[in-house]
C-alpha positions as CSV (number, residue, x, y, z in Angstrom):
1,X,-154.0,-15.6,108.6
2,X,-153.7,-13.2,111.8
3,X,-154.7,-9.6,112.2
4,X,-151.1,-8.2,111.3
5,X,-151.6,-10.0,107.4
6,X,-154.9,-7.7,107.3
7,X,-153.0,-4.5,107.8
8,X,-153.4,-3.9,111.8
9,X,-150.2,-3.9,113.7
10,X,-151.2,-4.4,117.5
11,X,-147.5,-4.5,118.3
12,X,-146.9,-1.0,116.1
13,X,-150.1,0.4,118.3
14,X,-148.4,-0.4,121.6
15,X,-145.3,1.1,120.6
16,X,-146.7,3.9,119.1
17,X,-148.4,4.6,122.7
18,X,-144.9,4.4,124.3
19,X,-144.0,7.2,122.0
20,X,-146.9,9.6,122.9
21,X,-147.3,8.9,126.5
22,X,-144.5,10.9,128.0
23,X,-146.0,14.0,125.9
24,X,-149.2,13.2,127.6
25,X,-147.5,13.2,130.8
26,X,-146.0,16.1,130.4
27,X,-149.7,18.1,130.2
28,X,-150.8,16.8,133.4
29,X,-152.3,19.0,135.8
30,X,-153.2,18.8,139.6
31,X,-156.6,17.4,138.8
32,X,-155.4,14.6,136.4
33,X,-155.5,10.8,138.6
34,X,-155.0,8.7,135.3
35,X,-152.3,8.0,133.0
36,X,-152.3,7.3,129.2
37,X,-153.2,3.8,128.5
38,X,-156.0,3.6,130.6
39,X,-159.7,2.7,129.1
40,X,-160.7,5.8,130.3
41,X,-159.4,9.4,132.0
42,X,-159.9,10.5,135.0
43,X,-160.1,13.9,136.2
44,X,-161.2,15.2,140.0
45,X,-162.7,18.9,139.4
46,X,-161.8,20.9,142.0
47,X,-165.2,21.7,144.0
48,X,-163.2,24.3,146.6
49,X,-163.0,27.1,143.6
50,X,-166.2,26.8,142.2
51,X,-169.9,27.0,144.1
52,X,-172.0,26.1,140.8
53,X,-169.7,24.7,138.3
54,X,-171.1,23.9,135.0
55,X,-169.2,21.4,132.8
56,X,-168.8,22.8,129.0
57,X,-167.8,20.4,126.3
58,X,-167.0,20.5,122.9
59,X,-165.5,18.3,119.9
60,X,-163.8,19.5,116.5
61,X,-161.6,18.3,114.0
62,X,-158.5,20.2,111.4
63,X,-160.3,19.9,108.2
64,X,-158.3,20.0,105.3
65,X,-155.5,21.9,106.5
66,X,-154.0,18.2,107.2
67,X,-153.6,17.9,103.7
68,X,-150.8,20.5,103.8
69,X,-149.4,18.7,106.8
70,X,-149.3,15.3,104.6
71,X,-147.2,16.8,101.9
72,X,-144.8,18.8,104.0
73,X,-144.4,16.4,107.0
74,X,-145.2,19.1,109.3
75,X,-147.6,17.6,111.3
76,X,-146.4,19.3,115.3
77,X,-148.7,22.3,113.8
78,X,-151.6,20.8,113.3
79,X,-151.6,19.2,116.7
80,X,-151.6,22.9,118.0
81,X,-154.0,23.9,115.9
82,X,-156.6,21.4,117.1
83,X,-156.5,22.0,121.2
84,X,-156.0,25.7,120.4
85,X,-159.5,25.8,118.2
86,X,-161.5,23.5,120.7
87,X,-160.2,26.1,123.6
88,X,-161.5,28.8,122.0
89,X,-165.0,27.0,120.9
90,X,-165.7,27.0,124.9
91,X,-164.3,30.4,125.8
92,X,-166.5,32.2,123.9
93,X,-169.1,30.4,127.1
94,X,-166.6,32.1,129.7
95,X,-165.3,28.2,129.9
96,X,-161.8,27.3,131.1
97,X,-160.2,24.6,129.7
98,X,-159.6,21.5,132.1
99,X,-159.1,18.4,130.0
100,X,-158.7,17.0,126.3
101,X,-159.5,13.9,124.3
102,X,-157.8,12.9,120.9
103,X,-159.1,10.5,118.3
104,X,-156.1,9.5,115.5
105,X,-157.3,7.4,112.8
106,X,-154.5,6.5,109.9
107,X,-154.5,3.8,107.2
108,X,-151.3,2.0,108.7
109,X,-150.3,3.5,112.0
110,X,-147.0,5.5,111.7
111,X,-145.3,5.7,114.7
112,X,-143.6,8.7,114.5
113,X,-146.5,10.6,112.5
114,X,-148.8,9.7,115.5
115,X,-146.0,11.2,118.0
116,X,-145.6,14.3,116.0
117,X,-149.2,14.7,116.1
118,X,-149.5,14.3,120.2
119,X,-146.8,16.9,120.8
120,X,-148.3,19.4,119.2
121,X,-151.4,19.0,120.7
122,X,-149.0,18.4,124.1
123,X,-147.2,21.9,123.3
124,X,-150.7,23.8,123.0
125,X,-151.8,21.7,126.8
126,X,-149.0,22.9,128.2
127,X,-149.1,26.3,127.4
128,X,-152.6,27.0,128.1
129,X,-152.8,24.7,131.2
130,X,-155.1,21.9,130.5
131,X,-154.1,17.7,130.9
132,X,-154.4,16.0,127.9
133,X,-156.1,12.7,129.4
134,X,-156.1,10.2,126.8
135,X,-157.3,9.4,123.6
136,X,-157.6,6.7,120.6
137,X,-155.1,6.1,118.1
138,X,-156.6,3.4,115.5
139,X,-155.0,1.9,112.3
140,X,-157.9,1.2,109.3
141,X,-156.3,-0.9,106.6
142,X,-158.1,0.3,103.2
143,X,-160.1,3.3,104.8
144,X,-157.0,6.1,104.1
145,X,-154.4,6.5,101.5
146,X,-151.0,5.8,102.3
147,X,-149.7,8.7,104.1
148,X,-153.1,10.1,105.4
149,X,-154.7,10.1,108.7
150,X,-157.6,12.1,110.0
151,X,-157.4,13.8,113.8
152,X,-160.2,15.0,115.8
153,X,-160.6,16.4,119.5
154,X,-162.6,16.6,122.4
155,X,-162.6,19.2,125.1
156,X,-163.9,19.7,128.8
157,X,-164.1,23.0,130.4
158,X,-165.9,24.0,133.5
159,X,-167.3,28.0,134.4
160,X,-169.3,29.1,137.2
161,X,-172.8,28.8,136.7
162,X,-173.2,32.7,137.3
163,X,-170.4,33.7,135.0
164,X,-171.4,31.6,131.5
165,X,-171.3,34.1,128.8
166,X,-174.5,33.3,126.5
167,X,-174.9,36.7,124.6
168,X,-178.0,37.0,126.5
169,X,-177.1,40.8,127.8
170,X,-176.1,42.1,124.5
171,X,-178.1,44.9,123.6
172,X,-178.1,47.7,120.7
173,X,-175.6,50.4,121.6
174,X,-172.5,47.3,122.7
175,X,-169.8,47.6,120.5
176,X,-167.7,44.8,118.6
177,X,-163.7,44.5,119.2
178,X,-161.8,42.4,116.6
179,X,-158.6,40.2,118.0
180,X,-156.3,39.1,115.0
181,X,-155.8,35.8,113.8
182,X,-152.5,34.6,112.5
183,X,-153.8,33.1,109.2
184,X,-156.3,30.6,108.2
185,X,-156.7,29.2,111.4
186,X,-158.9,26.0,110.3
187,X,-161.2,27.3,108.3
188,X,-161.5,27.5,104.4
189,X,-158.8,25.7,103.2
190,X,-160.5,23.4,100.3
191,X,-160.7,27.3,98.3
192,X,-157.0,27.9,99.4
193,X,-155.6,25.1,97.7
194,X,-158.1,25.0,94.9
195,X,-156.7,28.4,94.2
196,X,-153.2,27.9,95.2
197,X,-152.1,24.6,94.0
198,X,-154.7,23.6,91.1
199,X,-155.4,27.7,90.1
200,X,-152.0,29.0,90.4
201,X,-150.1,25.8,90.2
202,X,-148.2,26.4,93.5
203,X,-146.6,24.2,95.8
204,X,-145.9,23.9,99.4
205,X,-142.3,24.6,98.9
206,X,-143.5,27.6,96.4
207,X,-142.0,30.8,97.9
208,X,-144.7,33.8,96.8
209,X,-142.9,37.4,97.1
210,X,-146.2,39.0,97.3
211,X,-146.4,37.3,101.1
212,X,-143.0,37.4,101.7
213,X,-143.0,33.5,102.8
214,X,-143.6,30.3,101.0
215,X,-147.2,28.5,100.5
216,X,-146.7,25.9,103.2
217,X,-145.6,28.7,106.0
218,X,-148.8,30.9,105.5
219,X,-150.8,27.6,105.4
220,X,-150.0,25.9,107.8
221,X,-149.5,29.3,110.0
222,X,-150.7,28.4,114.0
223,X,-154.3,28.8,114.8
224,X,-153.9,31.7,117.8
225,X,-155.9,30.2,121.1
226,X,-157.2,33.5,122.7
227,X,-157.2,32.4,126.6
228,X,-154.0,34.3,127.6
229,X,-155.8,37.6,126.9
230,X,-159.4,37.0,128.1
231,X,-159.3,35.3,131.0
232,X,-158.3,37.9,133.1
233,X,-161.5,39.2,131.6
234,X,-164.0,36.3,132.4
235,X,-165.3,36.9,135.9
236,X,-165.5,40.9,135.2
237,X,-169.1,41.0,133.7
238,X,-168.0,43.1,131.1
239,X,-167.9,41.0,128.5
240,X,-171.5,40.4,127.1
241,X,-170.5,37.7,124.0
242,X,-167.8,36.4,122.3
243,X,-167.7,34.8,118.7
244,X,-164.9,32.6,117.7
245,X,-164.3,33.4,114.0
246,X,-163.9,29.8,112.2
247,X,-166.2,28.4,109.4
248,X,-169.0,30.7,108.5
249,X,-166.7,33.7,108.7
250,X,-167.7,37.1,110.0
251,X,-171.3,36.8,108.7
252,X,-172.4,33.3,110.0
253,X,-170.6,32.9,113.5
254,X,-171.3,36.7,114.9
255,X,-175.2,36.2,114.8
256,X,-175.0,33.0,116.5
257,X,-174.1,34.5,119.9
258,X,-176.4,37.0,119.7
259,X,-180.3,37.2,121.3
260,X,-183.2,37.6,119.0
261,X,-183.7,41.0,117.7
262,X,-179.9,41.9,117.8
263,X,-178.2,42.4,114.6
264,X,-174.5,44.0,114.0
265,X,-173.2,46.6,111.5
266,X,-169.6,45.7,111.2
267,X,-167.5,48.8,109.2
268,X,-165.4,46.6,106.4
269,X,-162.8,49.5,106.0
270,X,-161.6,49.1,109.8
271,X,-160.7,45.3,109.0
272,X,-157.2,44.4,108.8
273,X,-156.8,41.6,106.5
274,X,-154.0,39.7,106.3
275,X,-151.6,39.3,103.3
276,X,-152.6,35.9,102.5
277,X,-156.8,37.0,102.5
278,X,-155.9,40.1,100.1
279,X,-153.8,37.4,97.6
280,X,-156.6,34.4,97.9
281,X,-159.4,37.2,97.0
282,X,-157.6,38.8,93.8
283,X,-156.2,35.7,92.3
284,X,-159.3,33.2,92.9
285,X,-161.8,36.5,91.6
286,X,-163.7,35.3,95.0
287,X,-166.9,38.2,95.8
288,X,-166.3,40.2,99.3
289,X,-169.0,38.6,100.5
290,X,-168.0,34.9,100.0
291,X,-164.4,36.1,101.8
292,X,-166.3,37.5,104.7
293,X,-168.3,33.6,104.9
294,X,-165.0,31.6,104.6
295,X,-162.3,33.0,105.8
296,X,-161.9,34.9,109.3
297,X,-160.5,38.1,107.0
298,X,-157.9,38.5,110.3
299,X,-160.2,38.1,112.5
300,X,-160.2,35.3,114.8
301,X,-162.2,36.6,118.1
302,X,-164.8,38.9,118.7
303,X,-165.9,40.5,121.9
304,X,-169.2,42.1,122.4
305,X,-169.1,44.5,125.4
306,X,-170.3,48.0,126.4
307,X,-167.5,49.8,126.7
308,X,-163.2,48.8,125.8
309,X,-162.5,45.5,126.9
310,X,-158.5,46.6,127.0
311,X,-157.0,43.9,125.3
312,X,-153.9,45.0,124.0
313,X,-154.3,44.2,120.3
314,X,-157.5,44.6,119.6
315,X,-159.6,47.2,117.8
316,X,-163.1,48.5,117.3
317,X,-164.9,46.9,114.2
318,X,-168.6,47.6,114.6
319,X,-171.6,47.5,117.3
320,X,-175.0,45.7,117.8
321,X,-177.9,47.3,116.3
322,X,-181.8,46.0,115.8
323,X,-182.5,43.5,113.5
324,X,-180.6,40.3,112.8
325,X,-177.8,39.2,111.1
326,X,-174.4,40.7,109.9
327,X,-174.7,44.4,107.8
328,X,-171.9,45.3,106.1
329,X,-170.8,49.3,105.4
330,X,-167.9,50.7,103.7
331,X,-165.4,48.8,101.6
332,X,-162.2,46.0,102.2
């Protein structure tokens, strides 16, 4: 017996590398000393721009949205998805990205899949300027279903020690500006599909006129990275937090950035929910409440500041009060 007869192709794995290394090449930035293939990345920081940096990490995964990406074959969008939500997990710390780290796990390593995968995530370095150092693609026999693979990333970022954003100067009286997802993002998909596919017995081909696009389109709809419009904003002082809008919703992930004794009051009617939100809500019966906990309801960043932040597309939702938690008024 050899290792290929239990179901791990080392050959497959090196040629699989071939595929995504030019994609990985293709992210690099001055700072980047390694190349793909390596047992580890190397990355020199650039000491001349900062006087205190501070390192910020972070490490997420796709959820269940690859599920949508296994029937349609679409898998480019996931690979977005992925660096764009780990960006945004350390922006809301005034971090800016540097360097990411993928992990790709499949049953039987596909080639091609795995590629996919890489430029996507590639795509989302490229356009928001960070290397994409290396990573581990590993084949597990017996551990996922034909077809399936699971995808997870790692993230370095680096701010100035004076200019981390930690919600510790929010204060009654700051006010909270909504920036608007494109969809889903990452975040409550095992109620989307129980409602789509086993509820209303959709598919991903299923075109639904009431959002003018079929199931698989709205699904698997980008997850927005929010750098482009708040860096500019970083170093200003202005900004006193920032809440990325994943799992927990509105209610869970806006309290989490704020100091103790600072609740918010958030105005439901000024929300702008998306098609798809409005259609999940009325045909899964789902309670206001348990929308506003899963889903980002259209909203995928919020700024806490003083006064107008100016970014072009956002709009006033609420403010910071006493007290602690999320308090809703007015209706959806």
């Amino acid at each position: 017996m050899d290792y290929r007869s239990a179901g791990v192709d080392i050959d497959a794995a090196t040629k699989a590398l071939a595929k995504v290394r030019e994609h990985a090449r293709s992210t690099n930035q001055p700072g980047t000393l390694s190349d793909i293939g390596s047992f580890g990345g190397l990355f020199r920081l650039d000491t001349e721009r900062y006087r205190r940096p501070v390192l910020v990490a972070s490490a997420d995964g796709v959820g269940t949205k690859l599920k949508l990406a296994f029937e349609t074959g679409r898998h480019t969008s996931v690979g977005y998805d992925l660096v764009s939500h780990c960006i945004n997990d350390i922006l809301v710390q005034g971090a800016r990205p540097l360097f990411f780290l993928d992990y790709l796990a499949m049953g039987k390593l596909d080639g091609d899949v795995a590629a996919d995968v890489v430029a996507g995530m590639a795509e989302a370095c490229r356009e928001f300027g960070l290397s994409l150092l290396g990573g581990e693609t590993a084949e597990m026999p017996g551990f996922y279903n034909a077809g399936e693979y699971d995808v997870a990333g790692t993230i370095i970022g680096v701010v100035e020690e004076e200019r981390i954003i930690d919600g510790k100067t929010a204060s009654p009286g700051d006010r909270l500006w909504a920036i608007g997802s494109w969809g889903l993002h990452t975040n409550g998909y095992s109620l989307a599909r129980k409602i789509m596919f086993e509820q209303e017995g959709l598919s991903a081909s299923s075109r639904v006129e009431a959002l003018d696009a079929t199931v698989a389109d709205v699904l698997l709809a980008k997850h927005r990275c929010y750098l482009p419009e708040l860096e500019p904003l970083l170093d200003s002082g202005s900004i006193h937090a920032l809440a990325h809008i994943t799992g927990g919703g509105l209610t869970d992930n806006i309290p989490r950035v704020l100091p103790d004794g600072c609740g918010v009051r958030v105005d439901l009617s000024s929300l702008r929910p998306l098609p798809v939100f409005r259609y999940l809500m009325e045909k899964g019966e789902v309670a206001v409440s348990e929308m506003l906990r899963t889903f980002n309801m259209g909203v995928g960043m919020v700024v806490i500041a003083r006064e107008d932040p100016g970014i072009a597309d956002s709009w006033l939702i609420g403010e910071v009060v006493d007290g602690q938690g999320v308090e809703y008024e007015g209706a959806l």
